[in-house]
Phi, psi and omega in degrees: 000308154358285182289321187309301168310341187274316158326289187318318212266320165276352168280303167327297229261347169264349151303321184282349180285300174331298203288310203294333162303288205283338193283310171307330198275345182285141243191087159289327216212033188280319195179109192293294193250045187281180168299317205291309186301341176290298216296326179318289173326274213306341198275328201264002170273328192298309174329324191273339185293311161346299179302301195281340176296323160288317155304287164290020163255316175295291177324319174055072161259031180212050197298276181295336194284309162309321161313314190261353163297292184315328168325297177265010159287316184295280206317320135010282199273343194278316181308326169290333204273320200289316180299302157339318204259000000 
């Protein structure tokens, strides 16, 4: 559990290294329907998506949900093993 946060957390601080580098040099309002500005937009949602991902995993707001996925992967697999023998 350790390592996953520690995983989140050096991913986090390099998606926010990324953005905070990338947000001057990004050119919104250059030409409304030019290619850089789409690509610009999609490029600053996906970063930001990126974020909020990490984020809600270092927060473990899905906490119980995640309990019972592992839950039912174990029964799963006890159910194949059972099937096997």
């Amino acid at each position: 559990m350790k390592q996953l946060k520690l995983k989140n957390i050096l991913y986090l601080t390099a998606a926010l290294g990324m953005l905070i580098y990338a947000i001057p040099r990004l050119v919104f309002m250059d030409q409304v329907e030019s290619l850089q500005t789409l690509f610009n937009v999609v490029w600053l949602l996906f970063a930001l998506l990126i974020i909020s991902a990490h984020l809600h995993e270092l927060f473990g707001v899905d906490q119980e949900t995640r309990d019972e996925l592992d839950r039912i992967a174990k029964m799963r697999k006890r159910r194949q093993f059972q099937r096997s023998r």
